[in-house]
N, C-alpha and C positions, 0 to 999 in steps of 0.2 A: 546560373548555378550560384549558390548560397557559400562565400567564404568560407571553409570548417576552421580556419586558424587566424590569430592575428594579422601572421607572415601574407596570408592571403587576400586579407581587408587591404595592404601595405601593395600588393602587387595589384590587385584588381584596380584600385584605383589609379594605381601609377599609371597603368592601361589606357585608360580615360583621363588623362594629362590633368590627375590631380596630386600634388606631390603631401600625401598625411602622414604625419609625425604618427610614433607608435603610440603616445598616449590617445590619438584619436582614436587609431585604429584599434586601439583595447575597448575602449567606449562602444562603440560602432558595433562590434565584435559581440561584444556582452551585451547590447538590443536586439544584436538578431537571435544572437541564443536563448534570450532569457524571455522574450517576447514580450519587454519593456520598451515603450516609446524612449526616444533621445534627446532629452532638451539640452538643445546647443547656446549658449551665452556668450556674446561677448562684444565687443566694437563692430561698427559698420564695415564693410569692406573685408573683412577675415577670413572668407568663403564659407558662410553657416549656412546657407540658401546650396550653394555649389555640392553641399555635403549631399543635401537630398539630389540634387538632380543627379551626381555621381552612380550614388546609391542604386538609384531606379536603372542606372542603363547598366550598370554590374549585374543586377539581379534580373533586368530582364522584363522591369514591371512597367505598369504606366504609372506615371506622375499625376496625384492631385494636390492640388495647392491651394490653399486658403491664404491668401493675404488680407492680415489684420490691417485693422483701423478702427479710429474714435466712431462711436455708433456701429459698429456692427451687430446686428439681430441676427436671431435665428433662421426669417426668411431667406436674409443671406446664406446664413453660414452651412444650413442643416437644409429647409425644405422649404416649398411654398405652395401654394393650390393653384393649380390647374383654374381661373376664373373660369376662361374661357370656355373651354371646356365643360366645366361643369354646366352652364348656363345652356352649350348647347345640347347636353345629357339630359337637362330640364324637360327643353324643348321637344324634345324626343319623344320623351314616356307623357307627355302634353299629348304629344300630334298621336301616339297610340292611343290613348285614353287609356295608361295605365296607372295615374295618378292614383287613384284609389288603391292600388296593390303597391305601390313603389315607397321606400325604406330610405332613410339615412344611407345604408350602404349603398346604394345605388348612385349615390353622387358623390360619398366622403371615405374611398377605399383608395388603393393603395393608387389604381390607377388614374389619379387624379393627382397626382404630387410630381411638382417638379423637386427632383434631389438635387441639393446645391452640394459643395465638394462633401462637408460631413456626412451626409448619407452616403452620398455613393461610393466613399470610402467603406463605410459599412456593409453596403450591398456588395460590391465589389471581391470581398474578402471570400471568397464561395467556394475556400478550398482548392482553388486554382493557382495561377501566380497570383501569389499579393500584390498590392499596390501599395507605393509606398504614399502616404499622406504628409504633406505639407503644411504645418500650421506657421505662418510664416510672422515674424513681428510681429507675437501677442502682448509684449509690451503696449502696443501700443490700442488695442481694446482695451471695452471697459471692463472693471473687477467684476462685472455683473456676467458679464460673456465669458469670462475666465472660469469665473464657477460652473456656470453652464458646462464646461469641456473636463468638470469633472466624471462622471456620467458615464460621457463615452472614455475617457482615459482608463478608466475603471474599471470597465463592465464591456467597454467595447459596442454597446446598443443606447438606441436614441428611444427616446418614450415620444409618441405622438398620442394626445390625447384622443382625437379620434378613431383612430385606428389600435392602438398597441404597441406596444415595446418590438420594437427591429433590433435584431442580435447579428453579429455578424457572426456565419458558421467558422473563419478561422478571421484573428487580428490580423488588421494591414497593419505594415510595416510606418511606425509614426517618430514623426522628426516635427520637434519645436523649437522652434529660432528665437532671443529676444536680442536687443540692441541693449538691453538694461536701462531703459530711459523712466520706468520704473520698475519697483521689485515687482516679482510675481511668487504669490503665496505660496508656501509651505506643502501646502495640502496638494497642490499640483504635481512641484517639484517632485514629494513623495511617490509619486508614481511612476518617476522616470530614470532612468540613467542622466546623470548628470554631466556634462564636461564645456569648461571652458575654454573657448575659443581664444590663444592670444594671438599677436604679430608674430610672423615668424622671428627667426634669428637670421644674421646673413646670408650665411650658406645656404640656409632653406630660403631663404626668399630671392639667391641667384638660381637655386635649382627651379622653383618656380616659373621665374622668367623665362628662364632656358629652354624650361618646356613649353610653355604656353609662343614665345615670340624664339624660335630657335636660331631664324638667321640673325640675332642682336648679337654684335662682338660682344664676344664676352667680358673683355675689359672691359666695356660701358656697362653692361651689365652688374658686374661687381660695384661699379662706381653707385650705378642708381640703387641696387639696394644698402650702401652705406650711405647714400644722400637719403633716402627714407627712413631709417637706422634714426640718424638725425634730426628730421623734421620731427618725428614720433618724441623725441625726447624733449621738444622746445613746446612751451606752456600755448596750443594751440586751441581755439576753440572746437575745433574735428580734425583731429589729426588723419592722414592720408591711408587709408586697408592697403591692402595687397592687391583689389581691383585699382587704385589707382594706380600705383605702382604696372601694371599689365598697363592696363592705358599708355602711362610714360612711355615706356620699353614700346610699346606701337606708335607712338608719336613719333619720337626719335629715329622709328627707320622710317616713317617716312617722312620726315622730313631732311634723310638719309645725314643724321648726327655720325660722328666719329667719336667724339671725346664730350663730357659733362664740363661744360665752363658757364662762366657768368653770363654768356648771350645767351646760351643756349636755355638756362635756368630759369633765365628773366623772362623767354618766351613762350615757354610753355608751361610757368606756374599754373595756368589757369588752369592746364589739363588734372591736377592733384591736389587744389587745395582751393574751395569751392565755399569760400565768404572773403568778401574783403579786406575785415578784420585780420584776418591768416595770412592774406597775400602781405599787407602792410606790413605786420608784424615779422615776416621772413625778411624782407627787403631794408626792414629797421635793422635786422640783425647783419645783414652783410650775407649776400651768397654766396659768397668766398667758402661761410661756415658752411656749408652744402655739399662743398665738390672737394675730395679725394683721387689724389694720385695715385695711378696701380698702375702696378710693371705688369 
């Protein structure tokens, strides 16, 4: 069932052990009403990936997911030909001897296309349940590919020169992620609901914990998101999301922690702060600076 209210984006997910702040859940809210994709922006680790898979098991959809990267092409992204296939379709109207009567379309129609996520996002759409579409770190494509997904952002249909423009009869439901590792143009943006993704604040990032690791005292708890609180404000090359933070909080029971001290800090950096540089640089500073005492 489709949230009709914010109050509803705010409970559905709660449901699904995601704890969203009401500015998300206004975003969220106004893409499904206004039948705008969402591009989500912000740091690693924030839950902008978590939004879509949320999203799909609230609504009931299937998940597809494009995960970017340097060099992605259309083969990937959108479609590809059937070789094999065709070759043995060749072979076929060959061994009838219908050579003489057989067409382009006899080898280059629709049924000869593998759909990668972009289509079948597209086909999918059929008036049924939506699906919700995943374009996941399109930062990190090229601008060439980025334009490409004006198109479909647009228009919602893919143009295949051999065959024709594929329309989807209704928009899946579409969520774009970046890390910001660069911008992404104007002309995209414009077609989306916009919101950034930041760290939570403490409260939100014990309720978080709370929920996702709920046997973690909650003393430690409170402790580890004011030691995250922390680490985020000290000049780090990748400061630690909120999936680390989950991590921690799983680390610590089992390695059945009671309380946040300097052993305990020293031993499990590794699990939240993932370059050398960052480890050294916490350990320069004194892990004292980390750990808070809570009644």
């Amino acid at each position: 069932m489709i949230p009709s209210t914010v109050d509803e984006v705010v409970d559905a997910f709660a449901e699904h052990d995601y704890v969203a702040d009401r500015s998300l859940a206004v975003a969220v809210h106004l893409s499904l009403s206004l039948g705008r994709p969402l591009f989500l922006e912000g740091e690693a680790g924030v839950g902008k990936t978590e939004v879509a898979k949320v999203l799909a098991a609230v609504l009931g959809s299937r998940l597809i997911r494009l995960q970017c990267y340097e060099g992605l092409d259309v083969s990937n992204a959108v479609y590809e030909w059937d070789y094999a296939r065709q070759m043995l379709a060749i072979r076929l109207i060959e061994a009838r001897g219908d050579g003489a009567h057989a067409g382009v379309d006899d080898i280059m129609s629709r049924n000869f296309l593998i759909a990668r996520p972009l289509l079948q996002a597209i086909e999918s759409a059929d008036g049924g349940v939506r699906p919700v579409l995943l374009i996941d770190e399109l930062d990190r494509a090229d601008e060439e590919f980025e334009a490409y997904l004006l198109e479909v952002l647009s228009d919602f249909q893919i143009t295949i020169p051999e065959i024709g423009t594929i329309r989807a009869v209704e928009p899946p439901v579409v969520i774009v992620t970046s890390n910001r590792t660069r911008e992404i143009h104007d002309a995209l943006k414009r077609r989306c609901i916009y919101h950034w993704v930041d760290y939570p604040d403490v409260d939100r990032e014990v309720e978080i914990v709370h929920t996702r690791v709920p046997d973690l005292d909650r003393r430690l708890t409170v402790q580890l998101a004011l030691a995250m609180a922390d680490l985020r404000s000290f000049d780090l090359f990748k400061p630690p999301g909120v999936a680390e933070t989950i991590d921690w909080a799983n680390a610590l029971r089992v390695l059945g922690s009671q309380d946040l001290d300097e052993a305990v800090v020293a031993d499990t950096l590794g699990v939240i702060l993932k370059y050398r540089e960052d480890v050294e640089a916490v350990r320069g500073r004194g892990l004292a600076a980390v750990i808070h005492q809570v009644e």
